[in-house]
N, C-alpha and C positions, 0 to 999 in steps of 0.2 A: 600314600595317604588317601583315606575314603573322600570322598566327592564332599559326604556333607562335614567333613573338617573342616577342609576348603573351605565350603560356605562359610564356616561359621568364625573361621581366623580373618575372612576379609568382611566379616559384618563388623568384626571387635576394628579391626585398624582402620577402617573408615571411619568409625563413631570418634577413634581416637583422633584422626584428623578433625573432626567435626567441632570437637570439644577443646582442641588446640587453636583451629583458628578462632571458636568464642570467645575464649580466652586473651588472645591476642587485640582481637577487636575492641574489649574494655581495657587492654592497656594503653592502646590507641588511643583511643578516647581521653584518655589522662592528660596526654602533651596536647591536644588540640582540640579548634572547636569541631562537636561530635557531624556539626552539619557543612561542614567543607567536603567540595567537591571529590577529594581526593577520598574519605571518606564513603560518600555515595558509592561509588567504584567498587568499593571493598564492599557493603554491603550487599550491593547488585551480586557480587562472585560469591559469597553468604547463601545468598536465594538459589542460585544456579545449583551449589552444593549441596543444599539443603532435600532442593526436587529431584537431584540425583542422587542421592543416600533414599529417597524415599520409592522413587521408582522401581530404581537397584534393586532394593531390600524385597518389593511386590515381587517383581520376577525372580528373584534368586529363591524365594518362598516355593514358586509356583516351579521354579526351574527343579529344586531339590525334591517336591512332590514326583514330578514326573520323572526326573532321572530312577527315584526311589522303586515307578511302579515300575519302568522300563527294564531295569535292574532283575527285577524277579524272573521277568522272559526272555531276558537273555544274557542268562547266567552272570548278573552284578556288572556288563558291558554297557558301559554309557556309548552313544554315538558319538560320530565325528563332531554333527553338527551343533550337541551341546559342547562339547569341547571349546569348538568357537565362539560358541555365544557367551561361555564364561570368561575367556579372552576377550572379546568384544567389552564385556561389562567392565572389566580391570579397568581395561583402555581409556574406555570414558569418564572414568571417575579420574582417573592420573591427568588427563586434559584439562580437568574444571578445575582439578586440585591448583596443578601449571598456572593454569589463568587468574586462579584466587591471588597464588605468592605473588606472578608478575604484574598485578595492579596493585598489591598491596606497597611491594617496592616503588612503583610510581607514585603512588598519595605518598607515600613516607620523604619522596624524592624532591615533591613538588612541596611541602608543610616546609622542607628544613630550608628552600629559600632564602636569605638574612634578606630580612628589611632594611631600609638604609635612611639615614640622615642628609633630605635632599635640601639642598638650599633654596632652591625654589617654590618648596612647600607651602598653602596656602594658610598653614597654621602660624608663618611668623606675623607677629604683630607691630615691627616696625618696618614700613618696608624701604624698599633699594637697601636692607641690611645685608653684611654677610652672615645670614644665621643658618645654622646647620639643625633644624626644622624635622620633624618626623614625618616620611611618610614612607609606608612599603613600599618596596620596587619588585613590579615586577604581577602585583595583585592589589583589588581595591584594600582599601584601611579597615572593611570591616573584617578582612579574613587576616589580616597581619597580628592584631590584638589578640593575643592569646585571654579566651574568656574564664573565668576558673571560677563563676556562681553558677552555682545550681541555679537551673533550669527547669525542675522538674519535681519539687518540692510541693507538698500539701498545701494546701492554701491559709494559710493561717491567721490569723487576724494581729498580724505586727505591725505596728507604723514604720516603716521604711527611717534610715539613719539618715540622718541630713549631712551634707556634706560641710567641713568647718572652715570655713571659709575666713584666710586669717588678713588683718584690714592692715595695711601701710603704716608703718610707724611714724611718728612727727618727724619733720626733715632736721631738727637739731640733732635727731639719731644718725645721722646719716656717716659718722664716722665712729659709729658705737664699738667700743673696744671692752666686751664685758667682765674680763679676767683686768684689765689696765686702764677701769676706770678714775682719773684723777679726783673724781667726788669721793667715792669711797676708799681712793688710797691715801688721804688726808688723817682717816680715823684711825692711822697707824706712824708709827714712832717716824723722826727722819732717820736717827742714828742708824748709820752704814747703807744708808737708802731703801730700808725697810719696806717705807711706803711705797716705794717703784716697782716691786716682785709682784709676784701673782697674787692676787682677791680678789678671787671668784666671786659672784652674788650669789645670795643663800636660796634656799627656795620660794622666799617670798618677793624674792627682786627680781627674779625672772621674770622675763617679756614675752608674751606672746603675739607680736607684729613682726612683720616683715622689714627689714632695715631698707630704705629708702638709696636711692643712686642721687645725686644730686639732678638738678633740674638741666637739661642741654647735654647730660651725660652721651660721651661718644664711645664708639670703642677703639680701644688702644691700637696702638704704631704698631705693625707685625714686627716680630724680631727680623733683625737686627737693627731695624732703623727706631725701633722704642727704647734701645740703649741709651740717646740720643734727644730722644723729642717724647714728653707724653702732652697730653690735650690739658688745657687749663683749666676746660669747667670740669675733668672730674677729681684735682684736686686743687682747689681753689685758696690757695695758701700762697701768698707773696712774702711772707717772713723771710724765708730764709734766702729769696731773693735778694733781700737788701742787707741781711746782717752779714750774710757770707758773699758779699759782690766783691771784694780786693779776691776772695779766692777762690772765686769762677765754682764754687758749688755747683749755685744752677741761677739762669739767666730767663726771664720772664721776654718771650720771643712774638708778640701780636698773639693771638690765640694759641699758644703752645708753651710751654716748658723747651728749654733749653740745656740742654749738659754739656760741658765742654770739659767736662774728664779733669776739674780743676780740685785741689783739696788743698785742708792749712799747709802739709809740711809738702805738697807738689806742687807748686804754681805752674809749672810748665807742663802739666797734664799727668794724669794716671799713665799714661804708655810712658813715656820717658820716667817716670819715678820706680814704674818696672823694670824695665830696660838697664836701672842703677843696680835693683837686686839682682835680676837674674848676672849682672856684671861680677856677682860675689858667689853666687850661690845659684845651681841649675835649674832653672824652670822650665825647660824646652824637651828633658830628655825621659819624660812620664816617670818619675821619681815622686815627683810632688805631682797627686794628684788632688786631694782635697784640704781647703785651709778654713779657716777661722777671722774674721774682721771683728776686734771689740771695738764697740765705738766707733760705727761704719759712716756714720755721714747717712748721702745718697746712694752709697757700695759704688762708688766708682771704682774704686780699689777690686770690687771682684766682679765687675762689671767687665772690665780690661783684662784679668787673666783668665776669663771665657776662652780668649783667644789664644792662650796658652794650653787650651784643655785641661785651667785646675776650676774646680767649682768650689766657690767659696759660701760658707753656711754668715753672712754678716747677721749681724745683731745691735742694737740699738735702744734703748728703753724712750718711753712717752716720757718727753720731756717738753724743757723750749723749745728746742729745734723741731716744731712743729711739723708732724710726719713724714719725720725723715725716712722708715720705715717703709712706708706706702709709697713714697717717690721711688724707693728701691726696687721695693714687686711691681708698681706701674710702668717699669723701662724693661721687669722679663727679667729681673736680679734675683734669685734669693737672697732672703732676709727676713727675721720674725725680731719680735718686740722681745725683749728680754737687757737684763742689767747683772753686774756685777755686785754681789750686795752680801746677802749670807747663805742661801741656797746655792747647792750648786748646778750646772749649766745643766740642760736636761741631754748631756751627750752623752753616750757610754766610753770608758777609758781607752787609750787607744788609740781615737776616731782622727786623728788632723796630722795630717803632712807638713803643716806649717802655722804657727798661729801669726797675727799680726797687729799691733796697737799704733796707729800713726796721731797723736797728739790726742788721745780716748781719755785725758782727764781721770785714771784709775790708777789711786794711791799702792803703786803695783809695791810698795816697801814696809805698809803697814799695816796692822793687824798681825803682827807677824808674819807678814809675807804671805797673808792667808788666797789672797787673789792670784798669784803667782804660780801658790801650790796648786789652786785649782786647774792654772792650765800646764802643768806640767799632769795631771790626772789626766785632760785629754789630749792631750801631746803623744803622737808613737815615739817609739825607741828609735833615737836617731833623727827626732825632727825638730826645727826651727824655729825658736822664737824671733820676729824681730821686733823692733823699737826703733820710732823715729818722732820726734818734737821733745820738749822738757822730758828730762834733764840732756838730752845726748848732742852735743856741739854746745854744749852753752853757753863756753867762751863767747858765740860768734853771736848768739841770740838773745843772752840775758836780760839787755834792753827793751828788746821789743817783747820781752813776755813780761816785761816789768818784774821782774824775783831780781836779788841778789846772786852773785856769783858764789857765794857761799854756802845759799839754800840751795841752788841748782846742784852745787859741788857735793854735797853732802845726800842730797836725792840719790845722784847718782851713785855715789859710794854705797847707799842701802843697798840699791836694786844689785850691783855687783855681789853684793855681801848673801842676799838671798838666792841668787842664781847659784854662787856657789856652794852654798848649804845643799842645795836642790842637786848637788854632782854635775851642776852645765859645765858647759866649755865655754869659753866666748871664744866666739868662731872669726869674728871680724868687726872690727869698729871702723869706718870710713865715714868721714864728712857727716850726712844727717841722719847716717846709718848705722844702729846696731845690733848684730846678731850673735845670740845664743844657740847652741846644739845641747839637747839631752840626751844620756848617754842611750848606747843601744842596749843595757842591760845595768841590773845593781851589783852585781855581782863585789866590784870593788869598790861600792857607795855601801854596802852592808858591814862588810871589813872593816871598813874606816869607820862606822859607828862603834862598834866592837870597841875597838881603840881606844875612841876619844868620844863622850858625851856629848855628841853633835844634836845640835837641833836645827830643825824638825825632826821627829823621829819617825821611824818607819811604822804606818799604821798596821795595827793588829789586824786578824783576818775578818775582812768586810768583803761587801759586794761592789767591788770597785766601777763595775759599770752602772751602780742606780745614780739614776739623775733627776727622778723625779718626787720634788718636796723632799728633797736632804740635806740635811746643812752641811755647810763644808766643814773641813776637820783641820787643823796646823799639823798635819801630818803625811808624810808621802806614801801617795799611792803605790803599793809594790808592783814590782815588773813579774809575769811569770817567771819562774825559775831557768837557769839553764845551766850545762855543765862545763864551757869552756868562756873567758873571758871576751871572745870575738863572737860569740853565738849571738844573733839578736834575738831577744825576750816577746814571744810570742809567734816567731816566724817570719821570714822574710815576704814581703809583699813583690806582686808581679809590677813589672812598670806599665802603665797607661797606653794603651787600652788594654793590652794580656787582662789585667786586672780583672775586670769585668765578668769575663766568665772563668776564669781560675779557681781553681775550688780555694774559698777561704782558708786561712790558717786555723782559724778559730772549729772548722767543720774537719777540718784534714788529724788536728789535733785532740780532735774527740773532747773538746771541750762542754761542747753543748751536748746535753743528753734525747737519743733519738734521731741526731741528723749524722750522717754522712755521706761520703763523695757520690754517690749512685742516686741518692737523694735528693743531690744539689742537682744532679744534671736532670734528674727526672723534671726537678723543677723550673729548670730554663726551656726544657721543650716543650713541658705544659703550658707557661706563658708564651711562648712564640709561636705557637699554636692560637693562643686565644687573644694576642693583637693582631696575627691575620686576621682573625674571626672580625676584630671590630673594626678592622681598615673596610669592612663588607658593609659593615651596619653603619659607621661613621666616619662617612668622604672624607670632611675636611680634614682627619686625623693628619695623613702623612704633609698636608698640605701649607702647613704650617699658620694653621687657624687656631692652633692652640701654642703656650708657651709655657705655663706656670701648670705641673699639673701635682695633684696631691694622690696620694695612696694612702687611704685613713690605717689598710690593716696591710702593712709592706711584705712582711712572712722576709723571707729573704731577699727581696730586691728584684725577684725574677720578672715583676712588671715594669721597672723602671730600665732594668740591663736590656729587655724587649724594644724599647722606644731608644734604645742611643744613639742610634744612627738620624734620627729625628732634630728637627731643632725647640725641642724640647729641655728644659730640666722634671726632677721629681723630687717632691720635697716628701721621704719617705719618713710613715708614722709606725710606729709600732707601739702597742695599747699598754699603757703603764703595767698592766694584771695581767699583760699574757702569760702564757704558763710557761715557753718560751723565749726569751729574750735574745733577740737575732740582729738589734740595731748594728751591736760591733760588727756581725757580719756583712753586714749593707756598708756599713765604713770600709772594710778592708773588703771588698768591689768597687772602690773607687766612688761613691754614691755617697749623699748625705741626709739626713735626715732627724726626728726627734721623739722623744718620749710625749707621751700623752692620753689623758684620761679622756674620752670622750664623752664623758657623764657632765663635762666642763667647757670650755668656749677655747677656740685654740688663739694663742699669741700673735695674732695679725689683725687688721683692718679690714673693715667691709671692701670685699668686691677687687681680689687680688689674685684671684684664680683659676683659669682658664677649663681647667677639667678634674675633676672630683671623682677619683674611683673607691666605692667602699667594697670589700672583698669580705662577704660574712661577719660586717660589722655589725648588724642586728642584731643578728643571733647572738653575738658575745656581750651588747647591752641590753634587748630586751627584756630582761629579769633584774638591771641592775638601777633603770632610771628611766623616764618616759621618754622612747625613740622621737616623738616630737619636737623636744629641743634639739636634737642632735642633729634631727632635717631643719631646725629654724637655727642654727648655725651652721650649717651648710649651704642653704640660702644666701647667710650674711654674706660668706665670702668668697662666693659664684658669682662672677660678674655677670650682667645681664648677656643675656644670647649665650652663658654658658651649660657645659656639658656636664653629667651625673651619670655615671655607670653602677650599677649595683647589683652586684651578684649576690643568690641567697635564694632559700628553700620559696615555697610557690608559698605556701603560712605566711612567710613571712615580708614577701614580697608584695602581698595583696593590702596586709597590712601598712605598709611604708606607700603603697600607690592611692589609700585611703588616705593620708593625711595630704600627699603631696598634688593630689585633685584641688586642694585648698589654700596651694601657694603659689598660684603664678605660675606653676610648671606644664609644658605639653610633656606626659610620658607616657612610653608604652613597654610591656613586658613582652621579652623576645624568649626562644628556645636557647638551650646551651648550644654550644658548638659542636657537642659529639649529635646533638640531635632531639628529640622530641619527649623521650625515654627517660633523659636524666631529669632526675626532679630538681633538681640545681634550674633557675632560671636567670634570666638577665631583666634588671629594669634599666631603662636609656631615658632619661628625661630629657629636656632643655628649658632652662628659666628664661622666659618672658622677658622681652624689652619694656620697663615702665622705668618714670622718675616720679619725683617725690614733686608733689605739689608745694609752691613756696608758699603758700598762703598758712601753710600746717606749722609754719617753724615756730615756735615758743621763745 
């Protein structure tokens, strides 16, 4: 190769170097602020590059001049000594090149540092709290904040947006339940409890205040001992104190709440009235891992089989028994507000190891046994109903429930009559106990229709997992098909914990369109990857500073299967509209959760929530409702000093850090965990410790 090819092939691949780290440098700049140190560095090895492409290029000009004339007298013979100097020139440019990458690896090195959630932060606002506080570790706060306004913009004559700063609600809101308002559930029929389901406010009843904490608000008993004891001023209800004192509900203790695990049909405590069932039926051997409480009380009932490893979804509707509901997530229980009425349950088919009714007051024989058919819809193949209070012993109880032994007699004979329509088994009757099995498939529940003009009939082909805004049907949910009488319909589940990360039946069976086994797993190492990530950014996580935590968009469960080793639950959502519907699959992982529009106010009480993750839940309402109420219900039910993670585009995150400037929140937006690059960002907020001024109450 002639001398000035050379030259002119290492002019082109320096420029190309020249123009790829340019390049580089404004992708830089994307994930970070442009004036961080780490930065500077890279720019300085910029400058360094820039003087050596320019000197370079002088002398290699001048070097190819004189090689050129040299060349002519002695016969086209470069010397030795340009030889070297065009080796020398290489050399130095490959050195500055070196030095450019190796500091640019250090600014990239030192940017993706995770900030963390220090308790000692001087942003908390009440002190000696445990609040888990923002503040970067490790670098001051102005370089943690990732900035994402232009900076550099024409001057233009705009008035600057003001920030909306949204004012405290009157403290009569302070247990605002917007979907189970008893004012506006009046303006609906009582017939089959009508008025107790969901009504929503329309868009003209909507609030734009912050719902208040009572006044003297503390923060809750850490689990396990909140199972036990919550604080009195922040549910300040002694009703059911005294209505349910012969049966130890709950006992009003000097500043505290009291539970002593009592209920109508266990007076000698929730563990011993388990102790009875599992005496019938196995609860110890991860067979039953998740159940169902209608008519939960305080959930003492699933309060006690925590320590079975079954998580129980209780439910409960705004009624007298004045929140009963809130007493349950205030001790660290799941439980959401909801009633047996004509909708049915917002669970997908399937979803429960075991349902259970202990004196729940639901006419489980009329309507056609419409309440029954419901939960044998969410009942798996093979699982348990039981029943304990009217009608079952009533020989022994009739008395004291004041009924006749003829009404009780004849109650019962229904509920029989409809279990067996339904193809159960009755599996055992003892003393105050009794249990039904559903079969593990229809196969000879279909036959026998065939035969005999059975009713209920087998419903036509429907979407048997919708639960959200359906009415129910006097008709049985069909089982998947299968081909031999022993086969269970749907697939057999793993026992507790296997369950967890087994690839679903529903994912293995090519049910769901798009997902499979490589899929599912891809998706458990993506999230156990990204709750290391936030064990980084937020201390208190494993430390058991949280209890109650939500997943607004759950996808498969792969966030909640992350934290089980934790002493955590996850009350997993998945968005009524996804195009996806994965709830069943979060069921059969041993996991529980429920349908939900988030255009809407979710089914619980102010201030029941310890940690709130939304995972691209913006992006999927943005276009459909104003993401402000979705943060001003998220507010409601974030207890003070609580946690908000929110993953989502940098668009969309600047947006959501806009309104939430104006609610009480300290947040800041953090990098993803792969780094700087991905435009995926994280928002970490934490809600302010305030109470409601009493002077406000109406």
């Amino acid at each position: 190769m002639r001398i000035d090819e050379s030259i002119f092939i290492s002019l082109y691949d320096l420029r190309f170097v020249f123009d790829l780290c340019l390049s580089e440098a404004k992708r830089f700049r994307v994930g970070i602020n442009f004036y961080s140190i780490d930065t500077l560095f890279f720019s300085f090895c910029l400058f360094l590059l820039w003087s050596c492409l320019t000197f370079n290029c002088f002398f290699s000009l001048v070097d190819f001049y004189l090689t050129g004339l040299m060349a002519r007298d002695n016969n086209g013979s470069p010397k030795i000594h340009q030889l070297d100097s065009n080796r020398w020139s290489v050399t130095y440019v490959l050195v500055v090149v070196g030095l450019c990458i190796t500091f640019y690896i250090l600014g990239a090195w030192q940017n993706t540092t995770p900030p963390t959630l220090d308790p000692t932060s001087n942003l908390a606002t009440n002190a000696g709290c445990d609040c888990p506080c923002l503040r970067p570790s490790g670098s001051s706060s102005s370089n943690a904040v990732l900035d994402f306004d232009a900076h550099h913009e024409s001057n233009l004559n705009v008035t600057p947006a003001t920030i909306d700063k949204f004012p405290p609600c009157d403290l009569n809101f302070s247990e605002y339940t917007p979907c189970h308002d008893r004012t506006r559930g009046r303006r609906f029929e009582r017939a089959m409890l009508v008025y107790r389901e969901r009504h929503c406010p329309g868009n003209d009843e909507l609030i734009r205040c912050l719902i208040p904490a009572p006044p003297k608000y503390k923060t809750p008993f850490k689990w396990p001992q909140s199972r036990d004891y919550a604080w009195y001023d922040n549910i300040p209800h002694k009703e059911l104190s005294i209505e349910k004192a012969v049966q130890n509900w709950i006992q009003v203790d000097g500043d505290r709440f009291r539970f002593p695990g009592g209920g109508t049909m266990f007076p000698r405590g929730a563990d011993a009235y388990i102790d009875d069932i599992n005496a019938l039926i196995s609860l110890t051997d991860g067979s039953i891992r998740t159940a169902i409480d209608t008519g939960c009380g305080v959930a003492s009932w699933g309060a006690y089989l925590l320590r079975r490893d079954i998580v129980t979804m209780s439910f409960a509707p705004r009624d007298t028994h004045e929140a009963q509901v809130q007493f349950a997530l205030e001790r660290g229980v799941p439980a959401m507000i909801g009633v047996m009425a004509t909708q049915r349950l917002p669970y997908p088919a399937r979803a429960f190891d075991m349902a259970h009714c202990s004196r729940c007051l639901i006419p489980w024989h009329a309507f056609d046994g419409l309440y029954l058919i419901e939960v044998d819809r969410v009942l798996r193949p093979g699982g348990f109903w039981i029943l304990s209070g009217p009608p079952i012993h009533w020989k022994k109880y009739y008395q004291g429930w004041e009924r006749t032994q003829e009404d009780l007699k004849n109650e019962q004979d229904s509920i029989e009559e409809v279990a067996k329509r339904l193809c159960w088994k009755k599996y055992i009757e003892k003393e105050d106990l009794a249990i039904w099995q559903k079969p593990f498939n229809h196969m000879e529940c279909i036959e026998s229709r065939k035969m005999y003009e059975t009713t209920p009939p087998i419903c036509k082909k429907d979407n048997a997992d919708a639960g959200w805004y359906k009415k129910m049907e006097t008709c049985i949910t069909p089982l998947p098909e299968v081909s031999s009488p022993d086969e269970v319909a749907g697939g057999v589940l793993e026992k507790w914990p296997e369950r967890a990360f087994a690839v679903p039946p529903r994912i293995s069976g090519g049910t769901i369109p798009g997902l499979d086994s490589r899929k599912f797993e891809e998706d458990n190492a993506m999230w156990k990857e990204r709750v290391t990530h936030y064990k980084k950014i937020i201390l208190p996580l494993p430390k058991g500073r949280y209890r109650n935590v939500m997943d607004m968009n759950a996808n498969l469960g792969g966030f909640a299967a992350a934290l089980v080793k934790y002493p955590v639950w996850v009350m997993n959502v998945v968005p009524a509209s996804s195009n996806q519907d994965t709830l069943g699959v979060i069921y059969e992982r041993g996991f529980i959760g429920t349908y939900q529009d988030w255009c809407e106010a979710f089914s619980t009480y102010p201030r029941t929530y310890d940690l709130i993750h939304a995972d691209g839940v913006f992006s999927i309402y943005q276009d459909r409702c104003d993401i402000t109420y979705i943060l001003l219900e998220m507010d409601r039910i974030l207890r003070p000093e609580g946690t908000v993670i929110v993953r989502d585009t940098v668009e969309v995150l600047t947006k959501v850090q806009a309104i939430t400037d104006g609610m009480r929140w300290n947040n800041q937006i953090i990098d993803h965990e792969s780094g700087p690059f991905n435009p995926e960002k994280i928002l970490v907020a934490v809600k302010t410790y305030w109470t409601a001024d009493p002077s406000t109450q109406q």
